[in-house]
N, C-alpha and C positions, 0 to 999 in steps of 0.2 A: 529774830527773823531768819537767822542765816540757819539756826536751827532743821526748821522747817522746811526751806528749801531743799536742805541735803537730806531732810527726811522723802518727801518729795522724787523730789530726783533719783536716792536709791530704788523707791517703789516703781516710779517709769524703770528704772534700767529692769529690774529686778521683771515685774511684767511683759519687758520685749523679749525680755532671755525666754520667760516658760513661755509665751506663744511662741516664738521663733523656734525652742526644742518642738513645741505642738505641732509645729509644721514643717521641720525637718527631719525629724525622725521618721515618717512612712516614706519621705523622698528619700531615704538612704537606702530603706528598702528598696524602694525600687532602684536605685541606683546599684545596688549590692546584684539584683538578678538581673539588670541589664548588664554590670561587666560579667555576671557569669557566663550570659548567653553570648554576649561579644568573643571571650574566648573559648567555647564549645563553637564558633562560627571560623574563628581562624583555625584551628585544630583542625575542622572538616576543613575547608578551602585548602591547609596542608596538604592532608592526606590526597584531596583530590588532585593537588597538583603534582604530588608524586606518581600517582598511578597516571596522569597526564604522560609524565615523563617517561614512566617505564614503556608506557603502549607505545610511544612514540620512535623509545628506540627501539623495540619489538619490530613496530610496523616496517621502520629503515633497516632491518635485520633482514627483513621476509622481502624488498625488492634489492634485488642484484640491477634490476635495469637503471641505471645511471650513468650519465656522460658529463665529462667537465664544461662548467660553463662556458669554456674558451671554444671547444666542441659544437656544443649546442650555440652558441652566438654566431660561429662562422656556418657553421649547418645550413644547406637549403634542404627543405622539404615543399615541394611541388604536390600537385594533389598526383599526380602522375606518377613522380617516385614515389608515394606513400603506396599506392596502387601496386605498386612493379615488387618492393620492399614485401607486402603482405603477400602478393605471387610467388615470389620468389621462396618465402618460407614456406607456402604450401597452406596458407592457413584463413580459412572461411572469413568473412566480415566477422560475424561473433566469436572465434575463438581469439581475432587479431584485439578484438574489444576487448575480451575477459584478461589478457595477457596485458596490455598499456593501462586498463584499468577505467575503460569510459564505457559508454553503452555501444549497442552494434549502430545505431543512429549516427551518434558521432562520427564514427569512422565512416560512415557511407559520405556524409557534410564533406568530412577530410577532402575525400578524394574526387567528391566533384566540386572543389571548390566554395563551396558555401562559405565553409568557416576555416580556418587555419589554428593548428593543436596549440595550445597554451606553451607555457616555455617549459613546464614542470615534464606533461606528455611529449613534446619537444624531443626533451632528453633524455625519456623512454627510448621514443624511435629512432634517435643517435645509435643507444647504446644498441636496438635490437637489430643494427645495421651490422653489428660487428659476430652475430651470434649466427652459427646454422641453422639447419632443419631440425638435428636430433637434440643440442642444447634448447630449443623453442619448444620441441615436444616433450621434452622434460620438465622448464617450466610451466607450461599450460599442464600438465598434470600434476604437480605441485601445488597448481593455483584452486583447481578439482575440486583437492583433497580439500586444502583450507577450506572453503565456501561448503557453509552449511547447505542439507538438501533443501528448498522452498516447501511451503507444506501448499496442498495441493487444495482449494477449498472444496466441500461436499459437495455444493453442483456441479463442477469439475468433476468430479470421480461419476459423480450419479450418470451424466451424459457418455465417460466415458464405457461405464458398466454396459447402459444401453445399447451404445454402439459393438461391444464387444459379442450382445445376445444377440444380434443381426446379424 
């Protein structure tokens, strides 16, 4: 009887092995092209994090306007002195916007009050406190050049053609 049994019993083993191979061998497959794709995933997320990093100090290359935190925490900006500040440079609601980096909206909020500059713009207008007229005029055409032109769409141009034949 013992025989039999271990006859027995190698045939179960022996049949959980070949279906067990039957049914792990396509899951390796796919196991095999899911680590492939898992690493072609961090590769990209790499590479993206590098070009993250390079833009980033690009971007902090291309703004000079920067004031120390200790600066910007003691700093008042009133909507009044941001008012007197953009006077005093000589410089439209939109070109004071193009140069801090917000829209000309923003800046109108500024100064009447509405809203008060984030700490980041904050430290913009620190720093453009300490700049004249011809350093501001220098970088507002700095800033020009960088910013691609808008493209103008076809109804725009079409209206403006017409208006031109008048």
């Amino acid at each position: 009887m013992g025989k039999l049994e271990s006859i027995v019993k190698s045939e179960i083993v022996r049949l959980a092995k070949r279906e067990i191979r039957r049914v792990a061998i396509p899951l390796r497959k796919d196991i095999r092209v899911l680590k492939n794709t898992v690493s072609q995933l961090r590769r990209a997320v790499l590479n993206l994090e590098q070009f993250v990093s390079f833009q980033k100090k690009e971007w902090e290359k291309s703004l000079p306007l920067k004031a120390s935190p200790e600066e910007v925490e003691t700093s008042r900006l009133s909507p009044r002195l941001i008012r007197s500040l953009r006077k005093r440079l000589g410089l439209s609601q939109r070109h004071f916007a193009r140069l801090v980096g917000v829209t000309p909206l923003a800046v109108y909020q500024w100064e009447s009050g509405v809203f008060k500059p984030k700490t980041e713009k904050k430290g913009m207008l620190v720093a453009l406190r300490k700049l004249g007229r011809r350093e501001v005029r220098k970088l507002l055409e700095e800033r020009k050049t960088e910013e691609p032109k808008r493209k103008v769409p076809k109804a725009e141009v079409r209206i403006k053609k017409k208006a031109a034949k008048k």
